[in-house]
C-alpha positions as CSV (number, residue, x, y, z in Angstrom):
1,X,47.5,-41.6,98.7
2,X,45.7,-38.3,98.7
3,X,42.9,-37.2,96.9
4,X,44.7,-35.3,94.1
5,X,43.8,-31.6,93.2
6,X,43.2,-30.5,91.2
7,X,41.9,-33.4,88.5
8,X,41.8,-31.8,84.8
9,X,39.7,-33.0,82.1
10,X,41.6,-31.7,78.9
11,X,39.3,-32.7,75.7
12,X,41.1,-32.2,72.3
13,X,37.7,-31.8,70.3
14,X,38.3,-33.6,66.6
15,X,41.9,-35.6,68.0
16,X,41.7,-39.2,66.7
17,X,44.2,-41.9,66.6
18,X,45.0,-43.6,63.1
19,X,48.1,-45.1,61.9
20,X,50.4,-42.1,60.1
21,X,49.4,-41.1,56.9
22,X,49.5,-38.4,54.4
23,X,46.4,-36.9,55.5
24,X,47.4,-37.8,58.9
25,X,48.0,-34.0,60.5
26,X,48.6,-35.7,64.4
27,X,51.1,-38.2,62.6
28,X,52.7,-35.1,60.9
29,X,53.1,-33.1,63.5
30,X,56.1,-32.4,66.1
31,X,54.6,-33.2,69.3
32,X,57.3,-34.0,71.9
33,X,55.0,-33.0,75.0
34,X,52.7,-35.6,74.3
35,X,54.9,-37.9,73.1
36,X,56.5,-37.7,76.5
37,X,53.3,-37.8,78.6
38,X,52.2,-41.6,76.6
39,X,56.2,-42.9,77.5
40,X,55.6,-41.9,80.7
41,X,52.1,-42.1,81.7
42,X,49.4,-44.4,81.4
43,X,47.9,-44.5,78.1
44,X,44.7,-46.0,76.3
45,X,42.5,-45.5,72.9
46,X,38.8,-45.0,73.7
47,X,36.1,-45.8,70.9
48,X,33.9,-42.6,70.5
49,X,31.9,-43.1,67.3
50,X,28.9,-45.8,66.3
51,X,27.1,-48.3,68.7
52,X,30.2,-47.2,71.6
53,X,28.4,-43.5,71.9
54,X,24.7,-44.3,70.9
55,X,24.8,-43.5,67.2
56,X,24.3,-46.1,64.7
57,X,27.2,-48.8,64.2
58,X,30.2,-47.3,61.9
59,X,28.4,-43.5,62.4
60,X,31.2,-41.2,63.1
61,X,31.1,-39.0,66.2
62,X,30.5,-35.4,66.7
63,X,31.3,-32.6,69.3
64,X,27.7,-33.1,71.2
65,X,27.4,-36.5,70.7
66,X,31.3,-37.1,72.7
67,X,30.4,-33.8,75.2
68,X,27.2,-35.9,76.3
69,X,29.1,-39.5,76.6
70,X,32.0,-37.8,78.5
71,X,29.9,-36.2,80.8
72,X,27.2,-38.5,81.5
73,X,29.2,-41.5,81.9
74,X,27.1,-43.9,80.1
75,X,26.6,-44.2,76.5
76,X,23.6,-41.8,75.5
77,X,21.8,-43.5,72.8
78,X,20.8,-40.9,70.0
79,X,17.2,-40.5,69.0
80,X,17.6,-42.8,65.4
81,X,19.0,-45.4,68.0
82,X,16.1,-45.0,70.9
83,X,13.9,-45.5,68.1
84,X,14.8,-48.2,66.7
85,X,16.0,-49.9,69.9
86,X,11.8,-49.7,70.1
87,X,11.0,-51.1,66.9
88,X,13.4,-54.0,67.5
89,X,11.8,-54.9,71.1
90,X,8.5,-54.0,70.3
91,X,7.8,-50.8,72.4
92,X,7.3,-48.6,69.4
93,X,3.8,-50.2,68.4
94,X,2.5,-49.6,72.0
95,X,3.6,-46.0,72.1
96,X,1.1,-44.2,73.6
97,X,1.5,-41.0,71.5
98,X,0.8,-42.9,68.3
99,X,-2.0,-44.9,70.8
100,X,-4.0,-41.7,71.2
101,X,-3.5,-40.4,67.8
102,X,-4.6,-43.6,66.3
103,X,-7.7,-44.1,68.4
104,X,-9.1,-40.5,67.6
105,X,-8.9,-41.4,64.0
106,X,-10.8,-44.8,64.4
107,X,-13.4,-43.4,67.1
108,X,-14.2,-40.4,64.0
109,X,-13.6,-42.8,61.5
110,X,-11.2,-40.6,60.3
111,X,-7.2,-41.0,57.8
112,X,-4.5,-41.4,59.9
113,X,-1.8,-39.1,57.7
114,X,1.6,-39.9,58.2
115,X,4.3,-37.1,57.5
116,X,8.0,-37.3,57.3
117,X,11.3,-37.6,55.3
118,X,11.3,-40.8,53.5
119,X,15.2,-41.3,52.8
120,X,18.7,-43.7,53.2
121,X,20.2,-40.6,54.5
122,X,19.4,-41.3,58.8
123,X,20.3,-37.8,58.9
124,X,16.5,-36.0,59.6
125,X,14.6,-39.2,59.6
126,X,14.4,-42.8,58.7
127,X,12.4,-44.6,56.3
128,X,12.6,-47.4,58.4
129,X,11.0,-45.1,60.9
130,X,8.0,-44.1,58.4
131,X,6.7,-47.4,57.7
132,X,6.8,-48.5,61.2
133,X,4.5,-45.9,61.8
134,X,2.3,-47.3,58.9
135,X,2.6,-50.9,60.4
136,X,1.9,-49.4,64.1
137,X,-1.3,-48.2,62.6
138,X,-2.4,-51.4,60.5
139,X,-1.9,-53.6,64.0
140,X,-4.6,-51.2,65.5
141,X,-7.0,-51.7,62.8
142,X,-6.5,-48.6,60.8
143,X,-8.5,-48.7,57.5
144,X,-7.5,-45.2,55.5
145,X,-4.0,-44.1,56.2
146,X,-2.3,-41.5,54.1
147,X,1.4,-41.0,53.4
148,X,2.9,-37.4,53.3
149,X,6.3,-37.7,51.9
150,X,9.0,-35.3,51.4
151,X,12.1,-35.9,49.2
152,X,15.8,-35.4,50.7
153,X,18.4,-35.3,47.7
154,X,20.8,-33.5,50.6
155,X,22.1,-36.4,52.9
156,X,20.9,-39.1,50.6
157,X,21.9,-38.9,46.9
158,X,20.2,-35.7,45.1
159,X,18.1,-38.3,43.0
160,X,17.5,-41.3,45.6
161,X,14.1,-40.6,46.6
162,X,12.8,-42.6,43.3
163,X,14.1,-45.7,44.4
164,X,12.9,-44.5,48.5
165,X,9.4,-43.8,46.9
166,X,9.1,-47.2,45.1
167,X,10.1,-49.2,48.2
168,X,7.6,-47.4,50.4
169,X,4.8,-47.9,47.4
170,X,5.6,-51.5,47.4
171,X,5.4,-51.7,51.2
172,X,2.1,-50.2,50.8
173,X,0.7,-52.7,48.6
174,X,2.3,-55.8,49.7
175,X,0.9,-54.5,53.6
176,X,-2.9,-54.4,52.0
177,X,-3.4,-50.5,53.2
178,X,-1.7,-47.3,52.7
179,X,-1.4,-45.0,50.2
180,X,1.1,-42.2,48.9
181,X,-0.9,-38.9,49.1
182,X,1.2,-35.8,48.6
183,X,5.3,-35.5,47.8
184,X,7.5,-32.4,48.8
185,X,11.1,-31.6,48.6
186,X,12.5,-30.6,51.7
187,X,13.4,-27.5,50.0
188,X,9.6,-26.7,50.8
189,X,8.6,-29.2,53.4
190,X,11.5,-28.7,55.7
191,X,12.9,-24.8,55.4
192,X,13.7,-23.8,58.9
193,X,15.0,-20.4,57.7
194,X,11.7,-18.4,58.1
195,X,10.7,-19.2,54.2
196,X,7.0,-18.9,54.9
197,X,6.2,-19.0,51.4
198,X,8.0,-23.0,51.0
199,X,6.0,-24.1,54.1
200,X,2.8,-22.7,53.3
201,X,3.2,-24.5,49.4
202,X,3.8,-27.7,51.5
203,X,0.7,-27.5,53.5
204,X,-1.3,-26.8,51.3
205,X,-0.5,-30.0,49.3
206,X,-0.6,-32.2,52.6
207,X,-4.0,-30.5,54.3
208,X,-6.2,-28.9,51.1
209,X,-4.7,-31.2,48.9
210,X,-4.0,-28.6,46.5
211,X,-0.8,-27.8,44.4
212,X,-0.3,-26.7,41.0
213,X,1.7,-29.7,40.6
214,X,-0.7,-32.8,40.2
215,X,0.1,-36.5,39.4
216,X,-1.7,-40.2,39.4
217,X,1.7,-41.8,40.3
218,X,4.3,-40.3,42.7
219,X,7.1,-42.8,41.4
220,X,6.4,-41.5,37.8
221,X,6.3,-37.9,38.8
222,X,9.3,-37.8,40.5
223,X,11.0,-39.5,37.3
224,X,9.2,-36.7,35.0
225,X,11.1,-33.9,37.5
226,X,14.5,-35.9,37.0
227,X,13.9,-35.3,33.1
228,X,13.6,-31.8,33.8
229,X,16.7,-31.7,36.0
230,X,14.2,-30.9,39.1
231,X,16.1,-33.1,41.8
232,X,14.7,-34.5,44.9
233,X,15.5,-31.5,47.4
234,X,13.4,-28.9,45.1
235,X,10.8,-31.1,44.2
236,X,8.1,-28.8,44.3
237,X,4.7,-30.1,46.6
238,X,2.5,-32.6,44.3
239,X,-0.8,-33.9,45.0
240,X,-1.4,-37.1,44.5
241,X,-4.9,-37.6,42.3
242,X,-7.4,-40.8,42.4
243,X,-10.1,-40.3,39.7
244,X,-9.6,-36.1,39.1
245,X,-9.7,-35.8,43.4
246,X,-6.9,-36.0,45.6
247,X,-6.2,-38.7,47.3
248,X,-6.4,-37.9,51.1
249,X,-6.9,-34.2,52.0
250,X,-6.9,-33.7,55.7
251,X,-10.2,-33.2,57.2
252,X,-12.3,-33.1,60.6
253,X,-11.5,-36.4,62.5
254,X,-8.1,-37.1,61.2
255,X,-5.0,-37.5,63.0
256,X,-1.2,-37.1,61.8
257,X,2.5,-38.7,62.5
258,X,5.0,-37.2,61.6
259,X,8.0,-39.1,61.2
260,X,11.3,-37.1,61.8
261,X,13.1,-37.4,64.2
262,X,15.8,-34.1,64.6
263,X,13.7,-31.6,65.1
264,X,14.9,-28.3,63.6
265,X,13.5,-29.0,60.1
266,X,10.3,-30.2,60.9
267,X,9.3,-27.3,63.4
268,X,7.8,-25.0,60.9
269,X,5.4,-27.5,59.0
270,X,4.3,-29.1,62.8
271,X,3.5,-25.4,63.5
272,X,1.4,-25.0,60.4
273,X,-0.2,-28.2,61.3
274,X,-1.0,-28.0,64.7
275,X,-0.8,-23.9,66.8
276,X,-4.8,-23.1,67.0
277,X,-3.4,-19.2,66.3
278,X,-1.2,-19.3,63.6
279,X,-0.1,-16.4,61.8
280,X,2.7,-16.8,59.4
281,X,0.0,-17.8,56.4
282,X,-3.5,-18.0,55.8
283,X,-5.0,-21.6,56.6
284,X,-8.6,-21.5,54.6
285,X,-8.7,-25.4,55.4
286,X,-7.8,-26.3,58.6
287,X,-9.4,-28.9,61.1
288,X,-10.0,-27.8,64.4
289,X,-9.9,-31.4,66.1
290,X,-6.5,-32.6,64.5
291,X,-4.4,-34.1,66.5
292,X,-0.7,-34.3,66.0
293,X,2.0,-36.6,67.0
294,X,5.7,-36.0,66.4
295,X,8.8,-38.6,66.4
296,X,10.5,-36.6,69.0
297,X,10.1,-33.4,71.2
298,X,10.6,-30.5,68.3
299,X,9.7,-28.2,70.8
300,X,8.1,-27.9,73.9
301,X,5.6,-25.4,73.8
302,X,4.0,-27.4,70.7
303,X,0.5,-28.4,71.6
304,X,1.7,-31.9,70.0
305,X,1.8,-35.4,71.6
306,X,5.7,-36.8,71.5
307,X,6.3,-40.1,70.8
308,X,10.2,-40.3,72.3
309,X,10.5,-37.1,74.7
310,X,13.8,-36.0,75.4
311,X,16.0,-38.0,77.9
312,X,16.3,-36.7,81.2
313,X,20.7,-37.5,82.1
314,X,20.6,-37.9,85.9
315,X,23.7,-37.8,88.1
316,X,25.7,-36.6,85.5
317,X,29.6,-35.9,86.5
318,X,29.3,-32.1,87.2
319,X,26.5,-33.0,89.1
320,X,28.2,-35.4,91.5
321,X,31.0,-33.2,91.7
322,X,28.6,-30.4,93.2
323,X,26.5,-32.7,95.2
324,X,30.1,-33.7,97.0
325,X,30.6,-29.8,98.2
326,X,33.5,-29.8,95.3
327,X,34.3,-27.2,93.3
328,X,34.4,-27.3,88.9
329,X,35.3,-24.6,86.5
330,X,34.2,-25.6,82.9
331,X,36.3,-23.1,80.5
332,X,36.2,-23.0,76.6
333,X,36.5,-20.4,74.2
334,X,33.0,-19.8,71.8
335,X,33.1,-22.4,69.4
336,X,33.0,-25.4,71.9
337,X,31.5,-23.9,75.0
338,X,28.0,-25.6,74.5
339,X,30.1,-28.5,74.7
340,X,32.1,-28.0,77.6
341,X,28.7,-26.7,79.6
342,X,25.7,-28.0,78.3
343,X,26.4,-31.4,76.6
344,X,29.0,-32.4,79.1
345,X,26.0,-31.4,82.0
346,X,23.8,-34.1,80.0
347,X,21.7,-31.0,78.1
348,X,21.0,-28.4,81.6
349,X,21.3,-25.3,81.0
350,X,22.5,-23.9,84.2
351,X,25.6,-24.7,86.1
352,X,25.4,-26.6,89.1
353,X,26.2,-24.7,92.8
354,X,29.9,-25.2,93.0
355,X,30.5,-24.6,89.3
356,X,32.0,-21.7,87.5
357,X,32.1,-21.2,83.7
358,X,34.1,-19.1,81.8
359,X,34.1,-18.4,78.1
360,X,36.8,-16.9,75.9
361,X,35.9,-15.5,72.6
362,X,36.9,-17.5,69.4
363,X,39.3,-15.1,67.0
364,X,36.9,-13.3,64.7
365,X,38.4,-14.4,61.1
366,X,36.9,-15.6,58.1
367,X,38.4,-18.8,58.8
368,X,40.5,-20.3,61.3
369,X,43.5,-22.1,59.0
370,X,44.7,-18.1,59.3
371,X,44.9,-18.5,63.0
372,X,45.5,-22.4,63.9
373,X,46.1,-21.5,67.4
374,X,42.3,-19.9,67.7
375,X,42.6,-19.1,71.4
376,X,44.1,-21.8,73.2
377,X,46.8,-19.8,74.8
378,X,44.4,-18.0,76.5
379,X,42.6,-21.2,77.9
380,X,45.9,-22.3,79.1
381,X,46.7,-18.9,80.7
382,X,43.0,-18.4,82.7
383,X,43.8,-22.4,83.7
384,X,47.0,-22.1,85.0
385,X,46.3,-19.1,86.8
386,X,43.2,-20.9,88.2
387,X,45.2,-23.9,89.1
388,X,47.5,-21.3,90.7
389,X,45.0,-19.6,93.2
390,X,44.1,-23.6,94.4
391,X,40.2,-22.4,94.0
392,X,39.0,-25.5,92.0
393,X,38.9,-29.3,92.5
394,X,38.2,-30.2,89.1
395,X,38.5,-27.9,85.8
396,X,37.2,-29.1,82.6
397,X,38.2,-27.7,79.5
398,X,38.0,-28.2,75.7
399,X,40.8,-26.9,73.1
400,X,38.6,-26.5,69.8
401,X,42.0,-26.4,67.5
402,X,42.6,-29.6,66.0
403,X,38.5,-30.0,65.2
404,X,37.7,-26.7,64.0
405,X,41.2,-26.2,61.9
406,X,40.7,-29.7,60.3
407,X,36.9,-28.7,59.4
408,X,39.0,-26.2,57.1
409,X,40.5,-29.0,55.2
410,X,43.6,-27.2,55.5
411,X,46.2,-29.9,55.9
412,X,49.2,-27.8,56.7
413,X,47.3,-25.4,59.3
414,X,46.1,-28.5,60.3
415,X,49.4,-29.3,61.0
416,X,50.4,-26.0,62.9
417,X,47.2,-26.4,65.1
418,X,48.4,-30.2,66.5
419,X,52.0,-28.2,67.3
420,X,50.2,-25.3,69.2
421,X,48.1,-27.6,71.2
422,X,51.2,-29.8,71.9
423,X,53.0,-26.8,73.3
424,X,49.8,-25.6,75.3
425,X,49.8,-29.2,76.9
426,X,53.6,-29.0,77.8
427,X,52.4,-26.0,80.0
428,X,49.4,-26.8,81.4
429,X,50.0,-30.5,82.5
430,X,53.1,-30.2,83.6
431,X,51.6,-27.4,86.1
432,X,49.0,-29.7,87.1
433,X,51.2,-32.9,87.8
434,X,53.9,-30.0,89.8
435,X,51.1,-28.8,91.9
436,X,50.1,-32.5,92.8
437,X,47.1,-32.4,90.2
438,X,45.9,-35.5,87.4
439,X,45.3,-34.9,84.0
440,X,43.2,-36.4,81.8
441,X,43.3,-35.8,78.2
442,X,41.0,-37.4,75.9
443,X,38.9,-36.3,72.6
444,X,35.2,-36.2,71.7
445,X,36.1,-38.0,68.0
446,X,38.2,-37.7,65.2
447,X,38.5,-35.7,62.6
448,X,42.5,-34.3,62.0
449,X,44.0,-37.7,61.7
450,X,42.0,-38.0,58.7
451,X,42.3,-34.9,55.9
452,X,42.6,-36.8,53.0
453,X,40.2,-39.3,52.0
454,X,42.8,-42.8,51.4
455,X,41.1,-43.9,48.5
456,X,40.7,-40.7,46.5
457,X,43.4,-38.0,47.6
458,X,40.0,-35.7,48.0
459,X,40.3,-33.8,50.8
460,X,38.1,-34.7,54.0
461,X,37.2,-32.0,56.2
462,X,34.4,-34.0,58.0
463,X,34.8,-36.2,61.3
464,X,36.1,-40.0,61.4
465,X,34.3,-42.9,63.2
466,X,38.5,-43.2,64.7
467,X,39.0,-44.1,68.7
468,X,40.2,-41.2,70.7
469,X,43.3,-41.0,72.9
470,X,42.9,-40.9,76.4
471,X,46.1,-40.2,79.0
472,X,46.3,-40.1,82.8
473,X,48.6,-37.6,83.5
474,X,50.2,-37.2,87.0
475,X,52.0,-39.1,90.1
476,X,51.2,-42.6,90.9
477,X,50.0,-43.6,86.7
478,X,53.6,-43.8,85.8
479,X,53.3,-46.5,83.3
480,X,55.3,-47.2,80.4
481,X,55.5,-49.2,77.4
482,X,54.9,-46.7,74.4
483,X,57.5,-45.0,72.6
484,X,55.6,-42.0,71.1
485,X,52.1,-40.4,70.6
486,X,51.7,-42.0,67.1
487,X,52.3,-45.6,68.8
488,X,48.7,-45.2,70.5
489,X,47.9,-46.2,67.1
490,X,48.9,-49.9,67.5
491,X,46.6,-50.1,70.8
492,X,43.0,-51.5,70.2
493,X,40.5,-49.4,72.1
494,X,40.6,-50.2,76.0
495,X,37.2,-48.8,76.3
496,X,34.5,-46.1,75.0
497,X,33.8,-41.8,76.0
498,X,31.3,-43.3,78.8
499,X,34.7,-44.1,80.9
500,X,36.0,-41.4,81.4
501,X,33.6,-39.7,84.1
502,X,33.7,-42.6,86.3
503,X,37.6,-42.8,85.9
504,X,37.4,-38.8,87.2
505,X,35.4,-40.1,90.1
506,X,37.6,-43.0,91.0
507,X,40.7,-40.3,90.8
508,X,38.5,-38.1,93.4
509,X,37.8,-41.4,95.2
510,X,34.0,-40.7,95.2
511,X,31.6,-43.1,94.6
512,X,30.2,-44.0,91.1
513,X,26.1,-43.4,90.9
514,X,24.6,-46.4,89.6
515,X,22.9,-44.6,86.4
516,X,26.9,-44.2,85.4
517,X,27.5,-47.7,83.6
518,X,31.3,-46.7,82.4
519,X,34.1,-48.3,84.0
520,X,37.3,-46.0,85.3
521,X,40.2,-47.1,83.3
522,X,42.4,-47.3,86.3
């Protein structure tokens, strides 16, 4: 049989499978296209949230999180996950970033200060992640180590950082060194909107060890501020006082961690702490020797050692494609073309020779339940038309309805958006499988199978840890055996997002690179 062209990737971003429910919008819908594609064709559910992308087990999924799995081929473990696949085997305590920070402090005799968000939330940072830090440094004979800790009360409960605060106290004295030296909200600590004036509050408290908010006991203080209906994300910067004198100001010889590890809301207090020329606020006490290790990369022109640098995606499935002589067009309209280019290229910018990339403007409203179809027909049209001219060998192409409509929590739009995209499938695939193409549809996660949350009737407008569908469209994967689209829903998962790119290979019968662990699915 020959190689068929062209091969279509369609992703439905935020299409999961669930049983039919209420808040079901898929299960509501009319959707006789696809309906007739999973009777005829051969149909699977993929698992595209937790441990099965590389977030943490029972995490839902997200747009770059699926994009990056899709594309890649293998399951991209997130950075909460790299980390503490390194705690677990034991990597983490021989990390050479910490290494060098740690043996400057002990060569000057110096405080190893460790910064970070100390919370349940595993949104920013992990306190699990904080007090390995604390234990990497006791193994290598650390004697003064200083804890910076800043509050969440955003994705933790907005007065959960008492009971955080308490367990890291208690790990402190149980572990014989350590000590709590300064506590921010992230409402200071963490602005990454410019707010100059919250950073600069937070340094000082963390470097002068100054604040006009003092205490002898964080734990207590934070239980004061709750009395005064001062929560955990405003908690204003507090110095933490032994005998009139705070605790651990930051001086000549000392070295700092911090701990978080997404990087946009600790750029701004790792730039107070470590650019030699920094302008954005005086800095009367600053050490000129400090050096500065961060969790991740926060950003690369940081002169700042990085404990887990960013992974480099190798052999991704646009690149193979190119390195073949084949031709890709990647095509989305504004809200998902990141997606469709960047994370389904494993996080490179530019497009690979061979590969074309087209973006259509999203409609400018206020909100897009007043327009469910956004602008899918015009993704359809520029596809078929470029199926039409025969230029490409493989398109690629996301349809941002059913994810960004569902993010509305407009059920009934919600609705509409599913019966839009059903219809723009109707056209497209059936164009493909006529000109002697494959498609493959599939999703990135769910989110519009679930609008309403089953135990409350609240309405959900957030993603779902659901599987994803995934349909091989086109002559020769006849296969039947389901009666309708909502039947997918009886089906447990056949495999995960990594399978899909080496499936695309095996339908363009080239060869699967070995850094691509997926399996194809036919």
């Amino acid at each position: 049989m020959s190689r068929p062209r062209p091969v279509v990737l369609i992703i439905l971003d935020g299409w999961g499978v669930a049983p039919p429910s209420r808040g079901n919008a898929i299960a509501l819908a009319k959707h006789a296209n696809l309906d007739r594609y999973v009777r005829t064709y051969r149909s699977v559910t993929l698992q595209a949230a937790g441990d099965a992308v590389g977030a943490l087990w029972g995490e839902m999924g997200n747009s770059e999180i699926g994009h990056m799995n899709i594309g890649s081929g293998r399951i991209v473990y997130q950075e909460i996950q790299r980390i503490n696949n390194a705690i677990r085997d034991g990597s983490f305590f021989s990390n050479p970033a910490f290494g060098k920070v740690i043996g400057g402090v002990k060569e000057k005799k110096g405080t190893l200060h460790i910064a970070g968000l100390v919370s349940t939330g595993h949104v920013h940072a992990s306190i699990e992640h904080f007090t390995a830090v604390v234990e990497c440094a006791r193994r290598r004979g650390v004697d003064r180590i200083a804890c910076h800790v800043f509050l969440d009360g955003r994705d933790a409960p907005y007065a959960s950082g008492r009971g955080s605060v308490e367990a890291l106290a208690r790990s402190l004295r149980e572990g014989g060194s350590g000590e709590i030296a300064s506590v921010s909200g992230r409402w200071w600590a963490m602005d990454r909107d410019n707010h100059w004036d919250r950073t600069q509050e937070a340094y000082r408290a963390i470097v002068g060890g100054e604040s006009a908010h003092t205490a002898t006991d964080p734990v207590e203080a934070i239980k004061q501020s709750y009395e005064l209906h001062v929560y955990d994300e405003e908690f204003p910067p507090t110095v933490i006082l032994k005998e009139g004198k705070s605790v651990a100001p930051i001086k000549e010889g000392d070295g700092v961690v911090i701990t978080n590890f997404r990087a946009d809301r600790a750029r701004q207090i790792t730039q107070a702490l470590s650019l030699p020329a920094f302008t954005k606020f005086e800095r009367p006490t600053h050490p000129s020797s400090l050096l500065v290790a961060t969790m991740t990369q926060y950003d690369a022109h940081l002169p700042v050692l990085v404990a887990f640098l960013p992974q480099e995606i190798t052999h991704c499935l646009a690149e193979v494609i190119s390195q073949k002589g084949l031709t890709q067009l990647h095509i989305a309209e504004t809200e998902k073309y990141a997606h469709v280019t960047y994370f389904l290229n494993g996080g490179k910018e530019d497009p690979y020779p061979g590969e074309q990339n087209i973006l259509i403007p999203s409609p400018a409203v206020p909100s897009y339940d007043m327009q469910p179809g956004m602008s899918a027909a015009e993704i359809k049209d520029k596809v078929i038309a470029a199926i039409t001219e025969r230029v490409y060998d493989v398109i690629m192409l996301n349809f941002a309805n059913a994810d960004m409509v569902a993010h509305t929590g407009n059920l009934n739009a919600t609705i509409e958006a599913v019966e839009i995209l059903d219809l723009m499938l109707g056209e497209l695939v059936d164009v493909i499988v006529k000109d002697g193409g494959v498609a493959v549809i599939t999703a990135d996660h769910g989110n519009a199978e679930g609008l309403l949350k089953p135990q409350t009737g609240e309405i959900d407008k957030e993603h779902s840890a659901e599987p994803v569908p995934c349909i091989i469209a086109g002559k020769g994967h006849e296969h039947g055996g389901l009666k309708n689209l909502n039947d997918l829903a009886t089906l447990k998962p056949s495999g995960v997002l990594a399978d899909v790119a080496p499936t695309i290979l095996s339908l363009l019968e080239l060869p699967q690179p070995v850094e691509m662990i997926g399996r194809a699915i036919i």
